[in-house]
C-alpha positions as CSV (number, residue, x, y, z in Angstrom):
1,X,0.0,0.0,0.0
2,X,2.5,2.5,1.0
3,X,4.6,2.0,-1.8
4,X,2.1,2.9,-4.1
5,X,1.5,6.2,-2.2
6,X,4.9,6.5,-2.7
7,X,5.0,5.9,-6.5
8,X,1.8,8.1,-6.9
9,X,3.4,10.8,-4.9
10,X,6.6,10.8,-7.2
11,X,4.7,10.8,-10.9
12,X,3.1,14.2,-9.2
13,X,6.8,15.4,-8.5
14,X,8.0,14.7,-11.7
15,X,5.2,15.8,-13.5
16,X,5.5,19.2,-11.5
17,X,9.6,19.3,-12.4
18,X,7.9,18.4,-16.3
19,X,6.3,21.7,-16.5
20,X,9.4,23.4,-14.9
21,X,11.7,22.0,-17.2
22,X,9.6,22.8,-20.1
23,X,9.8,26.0,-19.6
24,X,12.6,26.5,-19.1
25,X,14.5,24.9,-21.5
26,X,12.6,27.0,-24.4
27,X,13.0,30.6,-22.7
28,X,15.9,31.3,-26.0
29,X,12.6,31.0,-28.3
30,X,10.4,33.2,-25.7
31,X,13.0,35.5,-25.6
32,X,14.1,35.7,-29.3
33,X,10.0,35.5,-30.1
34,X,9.6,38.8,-28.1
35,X,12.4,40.7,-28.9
36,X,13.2,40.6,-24.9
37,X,16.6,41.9,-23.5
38,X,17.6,40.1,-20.5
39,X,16.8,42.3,-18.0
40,X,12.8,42.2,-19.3
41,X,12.9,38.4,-19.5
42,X,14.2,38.6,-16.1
43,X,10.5,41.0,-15.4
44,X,8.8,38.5,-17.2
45,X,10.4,35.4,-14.7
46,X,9.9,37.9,-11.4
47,X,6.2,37.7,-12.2
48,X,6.5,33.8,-11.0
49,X,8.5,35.1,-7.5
50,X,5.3,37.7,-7.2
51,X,2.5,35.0,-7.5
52,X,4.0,32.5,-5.7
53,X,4.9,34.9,-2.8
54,X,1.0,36.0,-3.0
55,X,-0.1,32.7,-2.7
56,X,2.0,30.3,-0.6
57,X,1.5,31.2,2.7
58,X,-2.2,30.6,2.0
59,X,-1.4,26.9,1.5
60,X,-1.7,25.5,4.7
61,X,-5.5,26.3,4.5
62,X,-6.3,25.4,0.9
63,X,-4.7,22.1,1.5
64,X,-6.5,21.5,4.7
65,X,-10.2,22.5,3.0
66,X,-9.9,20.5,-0.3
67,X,-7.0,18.2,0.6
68,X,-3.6,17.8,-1.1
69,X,-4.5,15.5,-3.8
70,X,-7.2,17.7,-5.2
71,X,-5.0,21.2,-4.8
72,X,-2.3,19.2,-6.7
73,X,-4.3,18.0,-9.6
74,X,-6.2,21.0,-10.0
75,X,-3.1,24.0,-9.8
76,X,-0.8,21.3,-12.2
77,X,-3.4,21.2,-14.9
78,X,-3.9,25.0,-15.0
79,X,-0.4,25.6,-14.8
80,X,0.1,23.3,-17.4
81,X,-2.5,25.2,-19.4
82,X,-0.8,28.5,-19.0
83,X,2.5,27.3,-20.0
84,X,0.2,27.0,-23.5
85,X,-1.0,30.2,-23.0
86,X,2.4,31.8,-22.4
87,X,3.9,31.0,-26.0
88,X,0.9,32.7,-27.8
89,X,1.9,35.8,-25.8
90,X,2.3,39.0,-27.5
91,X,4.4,41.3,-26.2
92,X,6.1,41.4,-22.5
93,X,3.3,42.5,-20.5
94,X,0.8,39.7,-21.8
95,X,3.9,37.1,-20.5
96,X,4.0,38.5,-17.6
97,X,0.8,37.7,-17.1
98,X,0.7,34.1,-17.6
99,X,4.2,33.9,-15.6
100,X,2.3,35.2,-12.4
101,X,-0.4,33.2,-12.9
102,X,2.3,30.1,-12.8
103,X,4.1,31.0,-10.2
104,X,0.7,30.9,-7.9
105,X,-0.5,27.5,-9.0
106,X,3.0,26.0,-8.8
107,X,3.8,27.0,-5.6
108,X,0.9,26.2,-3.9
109,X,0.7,22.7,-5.8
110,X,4.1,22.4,-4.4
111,X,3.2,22.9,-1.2
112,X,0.5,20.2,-1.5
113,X,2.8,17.6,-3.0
114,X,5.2,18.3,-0.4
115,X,3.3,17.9,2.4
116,X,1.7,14.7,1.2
117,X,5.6,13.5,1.0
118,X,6.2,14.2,4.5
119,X,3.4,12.2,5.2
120,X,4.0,9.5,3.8
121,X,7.7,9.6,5.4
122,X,6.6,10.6,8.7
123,X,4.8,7.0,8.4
124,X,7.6,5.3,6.7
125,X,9.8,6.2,9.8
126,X,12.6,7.0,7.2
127,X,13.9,9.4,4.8
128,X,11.9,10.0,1.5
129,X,12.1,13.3,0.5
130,X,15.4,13.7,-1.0
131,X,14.4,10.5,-3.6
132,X,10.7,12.9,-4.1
133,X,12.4,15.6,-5.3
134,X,15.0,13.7,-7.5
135,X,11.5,12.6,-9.5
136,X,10.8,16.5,-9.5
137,X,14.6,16.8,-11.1
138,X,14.3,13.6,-13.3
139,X,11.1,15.8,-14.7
140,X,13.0,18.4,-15.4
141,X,15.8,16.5,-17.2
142,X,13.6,14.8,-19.5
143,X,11.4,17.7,-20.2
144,X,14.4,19.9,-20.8
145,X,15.9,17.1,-23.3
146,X,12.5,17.1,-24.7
147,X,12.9,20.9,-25.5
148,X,16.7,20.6,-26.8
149,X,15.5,18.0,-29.4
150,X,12.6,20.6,-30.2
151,X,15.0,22.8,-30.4
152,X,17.1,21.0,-32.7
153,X,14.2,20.0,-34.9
154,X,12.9,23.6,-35.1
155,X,9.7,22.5,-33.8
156,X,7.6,25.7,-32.7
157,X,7.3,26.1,-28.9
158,X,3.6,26.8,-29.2
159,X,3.5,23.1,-30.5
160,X,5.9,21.7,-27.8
161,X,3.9,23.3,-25.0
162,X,0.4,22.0,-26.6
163,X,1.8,18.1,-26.8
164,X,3.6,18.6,-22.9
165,X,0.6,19.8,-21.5
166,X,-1.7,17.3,-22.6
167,X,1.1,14.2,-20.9
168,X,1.5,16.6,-18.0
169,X,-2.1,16.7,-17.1
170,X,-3.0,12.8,-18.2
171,X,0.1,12.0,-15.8
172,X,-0.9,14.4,-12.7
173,X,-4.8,13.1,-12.8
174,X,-3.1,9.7,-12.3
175,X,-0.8,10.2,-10.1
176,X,-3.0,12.3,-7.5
177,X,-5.6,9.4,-7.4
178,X,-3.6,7.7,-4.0
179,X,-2.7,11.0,-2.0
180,X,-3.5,10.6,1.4
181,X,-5.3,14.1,2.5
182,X,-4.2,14.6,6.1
183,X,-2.4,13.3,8.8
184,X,-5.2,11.5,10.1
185,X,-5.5,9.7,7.1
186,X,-2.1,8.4,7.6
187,X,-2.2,7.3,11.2
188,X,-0.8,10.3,12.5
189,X,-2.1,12.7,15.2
190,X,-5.8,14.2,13.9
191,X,-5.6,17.8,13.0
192,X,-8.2,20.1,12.6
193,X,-9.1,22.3,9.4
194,X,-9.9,25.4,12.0
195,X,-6.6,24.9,13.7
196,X,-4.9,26.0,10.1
197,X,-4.3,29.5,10.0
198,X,-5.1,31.4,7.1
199,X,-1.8,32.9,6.7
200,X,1.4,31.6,7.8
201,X,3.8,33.6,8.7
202,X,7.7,31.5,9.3
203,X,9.2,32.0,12.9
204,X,11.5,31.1,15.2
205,X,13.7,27.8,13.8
206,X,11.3,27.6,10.3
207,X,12.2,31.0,9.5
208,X,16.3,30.0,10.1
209,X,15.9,26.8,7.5
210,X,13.4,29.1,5.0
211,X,17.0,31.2,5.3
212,X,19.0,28.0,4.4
213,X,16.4,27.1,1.5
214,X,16.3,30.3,0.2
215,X,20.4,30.1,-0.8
216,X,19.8,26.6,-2.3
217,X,16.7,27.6,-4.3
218,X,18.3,31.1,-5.8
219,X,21.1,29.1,-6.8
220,X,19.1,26.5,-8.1
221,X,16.4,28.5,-9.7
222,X,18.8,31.1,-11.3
223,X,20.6,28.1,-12.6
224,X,17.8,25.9,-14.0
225,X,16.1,29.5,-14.9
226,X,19.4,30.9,-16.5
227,X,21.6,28.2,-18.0
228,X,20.5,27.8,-20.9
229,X,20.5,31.6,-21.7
230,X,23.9,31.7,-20.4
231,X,25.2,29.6,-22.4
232,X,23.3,31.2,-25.2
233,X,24.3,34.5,-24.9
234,X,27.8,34.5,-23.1
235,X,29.4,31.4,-24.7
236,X,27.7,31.6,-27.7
237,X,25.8,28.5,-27.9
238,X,23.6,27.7,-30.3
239,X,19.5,26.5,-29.2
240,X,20.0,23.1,-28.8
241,X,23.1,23.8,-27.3
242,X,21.7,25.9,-24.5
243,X,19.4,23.3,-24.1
244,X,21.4,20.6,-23.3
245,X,23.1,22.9,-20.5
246,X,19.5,23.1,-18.9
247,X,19.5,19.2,-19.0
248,X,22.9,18.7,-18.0
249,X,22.1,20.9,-14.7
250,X,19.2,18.7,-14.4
251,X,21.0,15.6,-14.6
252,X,23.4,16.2,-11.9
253,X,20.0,17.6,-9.4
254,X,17.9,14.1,-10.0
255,X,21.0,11.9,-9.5
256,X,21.9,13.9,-5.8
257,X,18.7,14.0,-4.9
258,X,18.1,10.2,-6.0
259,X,20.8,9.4,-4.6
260,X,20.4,11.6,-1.4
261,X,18.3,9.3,0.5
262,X,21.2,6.8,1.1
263,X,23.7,9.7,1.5
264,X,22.2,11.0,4.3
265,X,21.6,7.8,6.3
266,X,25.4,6.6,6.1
267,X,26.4,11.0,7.0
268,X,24.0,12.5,8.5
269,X,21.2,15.8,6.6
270,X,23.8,18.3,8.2
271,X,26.7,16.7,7.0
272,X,25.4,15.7,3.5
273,X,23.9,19.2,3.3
274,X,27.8,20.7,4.2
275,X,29.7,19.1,1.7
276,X,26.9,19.6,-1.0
277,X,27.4,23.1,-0.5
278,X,30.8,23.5,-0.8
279,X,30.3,21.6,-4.0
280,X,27.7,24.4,-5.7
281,X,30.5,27.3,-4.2
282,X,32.7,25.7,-6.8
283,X,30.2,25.1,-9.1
284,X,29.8,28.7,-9.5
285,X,32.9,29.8,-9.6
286,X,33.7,27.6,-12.5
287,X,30.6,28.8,-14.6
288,X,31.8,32.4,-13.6
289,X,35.3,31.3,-15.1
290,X,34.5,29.6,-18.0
291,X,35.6,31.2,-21.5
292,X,34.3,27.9,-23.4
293,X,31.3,25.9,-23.3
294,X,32.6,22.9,-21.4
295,X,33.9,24.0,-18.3
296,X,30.6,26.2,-17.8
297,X,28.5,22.7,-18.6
298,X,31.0,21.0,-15.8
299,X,30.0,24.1,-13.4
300,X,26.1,23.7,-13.9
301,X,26.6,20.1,-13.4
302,X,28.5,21.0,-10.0
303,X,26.0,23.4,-8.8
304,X,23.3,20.8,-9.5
305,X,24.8,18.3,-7.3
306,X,25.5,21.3,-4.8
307,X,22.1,22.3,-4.4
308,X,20.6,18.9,-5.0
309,X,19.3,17.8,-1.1
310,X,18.5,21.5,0.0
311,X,15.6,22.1,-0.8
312,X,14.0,18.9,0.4
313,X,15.8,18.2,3.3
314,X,14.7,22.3,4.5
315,X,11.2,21.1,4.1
316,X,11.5,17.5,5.8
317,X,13.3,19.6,8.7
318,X,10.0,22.3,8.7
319,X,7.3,19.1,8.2
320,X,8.6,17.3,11.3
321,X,9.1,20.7,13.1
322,X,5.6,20.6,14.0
323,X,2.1,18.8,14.1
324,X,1.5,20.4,11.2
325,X,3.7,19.5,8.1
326,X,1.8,21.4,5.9
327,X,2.3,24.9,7.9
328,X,5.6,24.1,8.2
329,X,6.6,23.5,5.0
330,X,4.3,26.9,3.6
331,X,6.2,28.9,6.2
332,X,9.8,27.3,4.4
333,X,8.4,28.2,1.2
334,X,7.2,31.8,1.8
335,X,11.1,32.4,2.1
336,X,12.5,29.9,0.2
337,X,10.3,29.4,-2.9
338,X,8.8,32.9,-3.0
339,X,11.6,35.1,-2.2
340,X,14.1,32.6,-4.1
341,X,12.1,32.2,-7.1
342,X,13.2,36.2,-7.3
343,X,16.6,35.0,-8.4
344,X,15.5,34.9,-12.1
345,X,14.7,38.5,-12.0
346,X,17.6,39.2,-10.0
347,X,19.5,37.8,-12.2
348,X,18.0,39.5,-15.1
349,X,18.4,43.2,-13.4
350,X,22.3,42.7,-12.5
351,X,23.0,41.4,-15.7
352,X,21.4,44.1,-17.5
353,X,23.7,46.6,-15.3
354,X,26.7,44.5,-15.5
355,X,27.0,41.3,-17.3
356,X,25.1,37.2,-16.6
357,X,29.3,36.6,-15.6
358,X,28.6,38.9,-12.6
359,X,25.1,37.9,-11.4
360,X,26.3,34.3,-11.0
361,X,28.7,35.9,-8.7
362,X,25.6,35.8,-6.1
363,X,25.1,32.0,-7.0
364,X,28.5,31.3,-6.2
365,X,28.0,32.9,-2.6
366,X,25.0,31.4,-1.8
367,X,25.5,28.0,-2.4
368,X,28.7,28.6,0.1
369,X,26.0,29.8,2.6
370,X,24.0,26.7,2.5
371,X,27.3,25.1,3.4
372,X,27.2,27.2,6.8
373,X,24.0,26.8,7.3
374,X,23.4,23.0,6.9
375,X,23.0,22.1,10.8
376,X,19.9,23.6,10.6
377,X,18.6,20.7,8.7
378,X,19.7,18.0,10.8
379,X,18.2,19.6,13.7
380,X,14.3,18.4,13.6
381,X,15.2,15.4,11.6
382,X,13.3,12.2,12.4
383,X,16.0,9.0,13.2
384,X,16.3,7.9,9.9
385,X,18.1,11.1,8.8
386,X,20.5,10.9,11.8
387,X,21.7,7.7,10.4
388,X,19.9,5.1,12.2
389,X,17.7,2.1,11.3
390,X,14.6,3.8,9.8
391,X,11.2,2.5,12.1
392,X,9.1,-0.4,10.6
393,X,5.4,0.1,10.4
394,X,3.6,-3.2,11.4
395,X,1.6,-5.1,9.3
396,X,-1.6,-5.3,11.8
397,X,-1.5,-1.4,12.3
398,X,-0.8,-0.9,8.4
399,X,-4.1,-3.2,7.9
400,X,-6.1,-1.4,11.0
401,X,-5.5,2.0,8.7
402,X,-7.1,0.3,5.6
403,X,-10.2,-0.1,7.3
């Protein structure tokens, strides 16, 4: 039973890394298409850091009304149908439009997928998370492969989108049908939908990981958001080229996070979450370096390892902070997905006033930070991420919760 819950829950990660990757890997046409400079491409990816910072602290309580298989299915089809939308676009404004739009259904769906993982994990008795979120990277890679042999083929982006859209939502209606709505549902303390605040606001020890998440997520963000115009416009790439950059960062992410499971029960979260940084701080540096293609394709692939257990070991540390994993993991979010998502605009502005060689200078910096930071995420980890024998769920009490 629980492996199925735990298959379902993936096909909605990767399905959600999909429409990322998607994306992303076809901003060159977006921004050839419009005419856009980098620093109003950058406006145009913002937009997504405004909707999402709107929306996310909201979570907790949508998730808790309708439950986090129904928030998921619904905010991944219409973001899904936006992404459509957004290559018809006219000019910059209408974009921007569409990009706000996704940035509220994706990080709120996020939220909902997330907190269904920690579920699932918190009955498991072992670590999960970093293997859910290498799904949401294995989505990306193959979306973003799917765009560079788009790309290559000079198919039209408003095609690419159309055919994507239509797998993304068949595959998120399937995958939601075994999500688990709250922690009752799971055999965890009951929790009440009038106990959920409507707005979350991160404190005390949450707000101190959202800090920690936020430098993984603007490194990764501005790289996954970034790369592929990087290698566009600095080293000359050609589409496909760029393309492949985006994949090649994608790569590295899905195998650490695949990976990261096992990692961090032989070394520890803060340990694994230490050495990962000091990875992406090199990373960085070696993008910032490059004067050829190759190195800055080794540096992406660096950063994507660097960065790789972050993000979901920040929110398995705010899920098992509390009762609540949902709260916690909105109140993570509000700093790490909506402030962080503000790295491709960031981006965008800096390089418009300097050069892209210079804005990476901040990616470089803030992976280091996560390396400083990573006790935080070892702190309000459950056994299994300390290292020790995960805790088995009996077979009579797994049966009792069937009935």
């Amino acid at each position: 039973m629980w492996d199925k819950e735990r298959r379902s829950v993936a096909t909605v990660f990767a399905t959600h890394g999909a429409a990322s990757g998607t994306f992303a890997s076809r901003l060159p046409w977006l921004s050839d298409h419009l005419q856009l400079s980098a620093g109003k491409l950058g406006i145009a990816l913002l937009m997504t850091s405004i909707g999402a910072i709107t929306t996310m602290p909201f979570a907790g309580r949508a998730v808790a009304r309708f439950g986090t298989g129904t928030v998921a299915r619904t905010l991944i089809c219409v973001n899904v149908a936006v992404l459509v939308a957004a290559a018809w676009m006219p000019s910059l404004l209408t974009l921007a439009a569409c990009t706000i739009v996704m940035g509220a259904v994706a990080g709120t769906s996020d939220m909902a997928m997330n907190a269904q993982g920690i579920l699932v994990e918190k009955r498991l008795g072992r670590s999960i998370m970093s293997g859910l979120h290498g799904t949401w990277s294995t989505g990306v890679l193959v979306a973003a492969m799917a765009g560079s042999l788009a790309a290559h083929q000079h198919i039209d982006a408003r095609v690419h989108f159309a055919i994507a859209a239509a797998v993304l939502a068949v595959a998120v209606t399937w995958g939601t049908r075994s999500f688990r709505t709250t922690a009752a549902d799971v055999g965890l303390a009951a929790e009440k939908k009038e106990d959920v605040p409507l707005f979350v606001i991160p404190r005390g020890v949450i707000l101190l990981i959202g800090l920690v998440g936020f430098c993984g997520i603007y490194a990764e963000v501005a790289s996954q958001d970034w790369s592929s115009v990087y290698m566009h416009r600095v080293l000359h790439g050609d589409e496909a080229e760029a393309a492949f950059t985006t994949g090649m960062f994608a790569f590295t992410m899905a195998a650490g996070r695949l990976s990261g499971d096992a990692v961090v029960g032989r070394l520890g979260a803060a340990t694994t979450v230490r050495a990962c940084g000091v990875l992406g701080a090199l990373g960085g540096i070696l993008v910032i370096a490059a004067r050829s293609p190759l190195p800055a394709v080794a540096g992406f692939m660096l950063i994507g390892i660097g960065v790789s257990v972050v993000v979901p070991l920040a929110f398995a540390a705010a899920g098992h902070a509390g009762p609540n994993p949902t709260m916690g993991v909105a109140g993570v979010a509000t700093i790490a997905y909506g402030a962080g998502m503000a790295a491709p605009g960031i981006i965008g502005g800096v390089a418009d006033l300097t050069s892209l060689r210079v804005a990476f200078c901040a990616v470089a910096v803030l992976a280091g930070m996560v390396a400083l930071g990573g006790g935080l995420l070892g702190r309000n980890a459950p056994a299994a991420l300390h290292g020790a024998e995960p805790v088995r769920v009996a077979e009579a009490e797994v049966l009792a919760t069937e009935g």
